[in-house]
Backbone as numpy.savetxt, mean C-alpha at the origin, in Angstrom:
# Nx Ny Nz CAx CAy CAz Cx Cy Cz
-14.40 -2.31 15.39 -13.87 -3.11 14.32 -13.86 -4.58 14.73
-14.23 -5.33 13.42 -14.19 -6.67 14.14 -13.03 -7.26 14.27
-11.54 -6.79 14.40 -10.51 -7.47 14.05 -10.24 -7.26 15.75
-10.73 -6.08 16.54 -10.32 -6.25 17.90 -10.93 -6.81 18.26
-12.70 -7.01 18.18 -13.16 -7.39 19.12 -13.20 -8.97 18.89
-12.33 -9.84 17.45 -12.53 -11.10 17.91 -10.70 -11.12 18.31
-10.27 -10.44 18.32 -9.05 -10.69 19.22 -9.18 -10.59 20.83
-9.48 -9.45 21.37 -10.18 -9.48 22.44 -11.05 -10.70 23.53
-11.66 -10.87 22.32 -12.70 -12.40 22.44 -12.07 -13.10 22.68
-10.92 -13.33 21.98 -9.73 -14.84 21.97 -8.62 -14.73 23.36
-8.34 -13.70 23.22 -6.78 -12.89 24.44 -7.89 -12.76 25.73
-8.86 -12.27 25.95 -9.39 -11.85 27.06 -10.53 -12.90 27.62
-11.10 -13.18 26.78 -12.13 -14.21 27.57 -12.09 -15.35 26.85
-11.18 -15.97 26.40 -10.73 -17.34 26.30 -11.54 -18.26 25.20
-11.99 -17.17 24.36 -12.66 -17.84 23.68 -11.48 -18.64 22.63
-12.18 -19.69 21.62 -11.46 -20.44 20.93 -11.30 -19.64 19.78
-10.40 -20.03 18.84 -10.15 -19.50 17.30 -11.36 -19.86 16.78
-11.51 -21.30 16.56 -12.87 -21.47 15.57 -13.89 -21.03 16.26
-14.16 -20.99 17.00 -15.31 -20.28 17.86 -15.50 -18.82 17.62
-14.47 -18.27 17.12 -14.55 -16.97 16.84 -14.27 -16.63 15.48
-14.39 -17.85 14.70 -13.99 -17.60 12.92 -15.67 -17.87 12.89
-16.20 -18.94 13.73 -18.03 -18.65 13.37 -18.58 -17.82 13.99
-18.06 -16.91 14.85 -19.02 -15.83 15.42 -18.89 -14.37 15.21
-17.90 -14.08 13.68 -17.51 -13.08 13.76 -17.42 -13.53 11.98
-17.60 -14.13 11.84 -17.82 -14.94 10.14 -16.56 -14.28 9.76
-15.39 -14.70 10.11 -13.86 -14.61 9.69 -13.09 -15.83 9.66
-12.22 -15.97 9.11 -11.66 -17.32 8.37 -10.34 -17.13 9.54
-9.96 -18.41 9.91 -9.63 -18.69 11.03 -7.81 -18.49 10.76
-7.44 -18.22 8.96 -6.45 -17.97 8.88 -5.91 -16.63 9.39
-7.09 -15.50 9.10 -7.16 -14.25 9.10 -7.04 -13.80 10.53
-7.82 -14.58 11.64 -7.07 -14.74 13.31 -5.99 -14.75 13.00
-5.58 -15.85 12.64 -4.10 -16.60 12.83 -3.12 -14.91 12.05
-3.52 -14.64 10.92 -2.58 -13.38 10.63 -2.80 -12.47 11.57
-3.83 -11.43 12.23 -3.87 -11.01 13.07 -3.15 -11.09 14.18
-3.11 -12.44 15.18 -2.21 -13.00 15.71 -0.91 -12.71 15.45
-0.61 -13.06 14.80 0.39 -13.09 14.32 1.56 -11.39 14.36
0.59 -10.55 13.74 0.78 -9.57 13.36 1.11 -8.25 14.83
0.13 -9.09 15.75 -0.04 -8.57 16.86 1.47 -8.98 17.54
1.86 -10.09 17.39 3.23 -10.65 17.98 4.06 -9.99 17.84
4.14 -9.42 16.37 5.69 -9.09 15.56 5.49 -7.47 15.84
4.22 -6.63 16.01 4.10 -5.43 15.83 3.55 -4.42 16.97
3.09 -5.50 17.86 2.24 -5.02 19.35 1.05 -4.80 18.86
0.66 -4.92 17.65 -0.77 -4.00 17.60 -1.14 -4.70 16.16
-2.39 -5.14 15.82 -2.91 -5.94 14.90 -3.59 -4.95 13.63
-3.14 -3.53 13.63 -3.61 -2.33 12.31 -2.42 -2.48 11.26
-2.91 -2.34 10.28 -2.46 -2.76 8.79 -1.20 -1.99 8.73
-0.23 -2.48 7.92 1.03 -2.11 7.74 0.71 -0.41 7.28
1.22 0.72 7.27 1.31 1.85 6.49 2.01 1.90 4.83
1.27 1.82 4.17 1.46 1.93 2.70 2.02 2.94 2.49
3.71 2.64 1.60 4.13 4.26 0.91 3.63 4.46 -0.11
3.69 5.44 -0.34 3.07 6.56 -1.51 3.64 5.72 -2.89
3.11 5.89 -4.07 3.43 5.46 -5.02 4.99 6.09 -5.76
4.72 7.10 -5.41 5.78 8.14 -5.80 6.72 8.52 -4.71
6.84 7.18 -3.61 8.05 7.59 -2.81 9.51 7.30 -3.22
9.75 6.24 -4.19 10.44 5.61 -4.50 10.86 6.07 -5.97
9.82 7.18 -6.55 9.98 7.77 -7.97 11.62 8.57 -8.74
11.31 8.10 -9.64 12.83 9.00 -10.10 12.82 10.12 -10.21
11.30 10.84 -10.60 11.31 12.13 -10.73 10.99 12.62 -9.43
11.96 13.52 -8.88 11.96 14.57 -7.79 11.82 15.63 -7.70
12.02 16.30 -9.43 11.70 17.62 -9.14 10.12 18.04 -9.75
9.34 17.54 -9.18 7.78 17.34 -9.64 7.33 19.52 -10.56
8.35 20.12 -10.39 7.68 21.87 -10.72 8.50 21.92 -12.56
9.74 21.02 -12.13 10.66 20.80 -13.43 9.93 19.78 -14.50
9.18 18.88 -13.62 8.79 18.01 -14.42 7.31 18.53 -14.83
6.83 19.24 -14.35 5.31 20.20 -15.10 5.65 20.48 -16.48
7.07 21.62 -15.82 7.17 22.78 -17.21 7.56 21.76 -18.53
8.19 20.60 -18.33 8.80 19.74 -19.09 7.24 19.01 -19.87
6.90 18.62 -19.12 5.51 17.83 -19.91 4.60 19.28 -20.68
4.26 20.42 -19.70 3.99 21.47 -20.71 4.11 22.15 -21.71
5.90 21.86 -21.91 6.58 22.15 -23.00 6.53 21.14 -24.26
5.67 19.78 -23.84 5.44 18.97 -24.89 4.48 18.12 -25.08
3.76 19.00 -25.08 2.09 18.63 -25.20 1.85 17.60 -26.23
2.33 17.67 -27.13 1.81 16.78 -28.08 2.50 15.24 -28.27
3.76 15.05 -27.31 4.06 13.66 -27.12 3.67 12.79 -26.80
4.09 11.67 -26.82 3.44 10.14 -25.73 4.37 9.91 -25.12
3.87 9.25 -24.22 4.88 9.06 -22.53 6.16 8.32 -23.21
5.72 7.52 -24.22 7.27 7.01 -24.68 8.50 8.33 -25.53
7.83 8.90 -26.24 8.44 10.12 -26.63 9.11 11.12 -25.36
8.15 11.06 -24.51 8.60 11.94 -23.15 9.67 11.69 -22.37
9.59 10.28 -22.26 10.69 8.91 -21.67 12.14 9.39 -22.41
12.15 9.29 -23.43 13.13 9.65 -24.58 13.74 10.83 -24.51
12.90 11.88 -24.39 13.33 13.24 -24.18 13.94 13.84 -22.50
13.41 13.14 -21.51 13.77 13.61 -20.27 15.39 13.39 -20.13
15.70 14.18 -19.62 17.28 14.20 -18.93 17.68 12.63 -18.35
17.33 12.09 -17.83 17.34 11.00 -16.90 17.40 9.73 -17.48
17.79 8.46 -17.55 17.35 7.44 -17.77 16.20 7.14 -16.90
14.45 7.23 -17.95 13.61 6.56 -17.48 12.63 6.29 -18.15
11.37 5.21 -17.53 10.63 4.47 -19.15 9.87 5.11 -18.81
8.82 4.42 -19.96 7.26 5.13 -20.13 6.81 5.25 -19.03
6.84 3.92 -18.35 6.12 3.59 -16.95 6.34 4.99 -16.48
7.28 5.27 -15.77 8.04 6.34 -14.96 6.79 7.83 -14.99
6.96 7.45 -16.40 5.95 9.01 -16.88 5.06 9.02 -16.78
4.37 7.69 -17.07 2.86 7.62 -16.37 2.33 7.85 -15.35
3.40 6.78 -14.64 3.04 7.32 -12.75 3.17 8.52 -12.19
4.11 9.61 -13.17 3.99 11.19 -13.25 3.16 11.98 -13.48
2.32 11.47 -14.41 1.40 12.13 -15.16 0.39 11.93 -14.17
C-alpha cells in the first residue's frame, strides 16, 4: 500500500514530505493526515466504520419482518405511523 511505503520513506530513510507527495503522487496534506493519524492511533489504517444499523431503533429485526409482511401494501410513511415506537420514514427505510 502506498500509505506505508511513503510513510516508511519519510520515518525510515529520511526522506522529505514533498519529496514523497511527488514520488508517490500524494498530496502532501494526505502525509500530513497519515502522520498525524499514526500519532493519535499507533498505526496509519482507516478508522473502523459502524454499521448503519448500529445505532437503529429497530432491534427486533424478526418483529420487524412479520410487521412489514403484515403490510404489504403501505409506504414507509404509513409504516412509520403504524409501528409501536416513535419513528420516521427514514427509520423504515434504513430497515427495509
Amino acid at each position: 500500500m502506498i500509505c506505508y511505503e511513503a510513510i516508511c520513506a519519510i520515518e525510515l530513510d529520511g526522506l522529505k514530505k514533498q519529496e514523497a507527495s511527488e514520488l508517490f503522487h500524494i498530496s502532501r496534506n494526505t502525509i500530513n493526515l497519515w502522520l498525524k493519524r499514526k500519532a493519535e492511533t499507533g498505526d496509519i489504517k482507516p478508522k473502523q466504520r459502524q454499521s448503519p444499523l448500529h445505532n437503529c431503533k429497530i432491534t427486533d429485526w424478526e418483529k420487524f419482518q412479520a410487521f412489514v409482511d403484515e403490510h404489504p401494501d403501505k409506504t414507509q410513511a404509513e409504516l412509520a405511523q403504524l409501528w409501536e415506537d416513535d419513528i420516521s420514514q427514514r427509520t423504515i427505510c434504513r430497515g427495509l
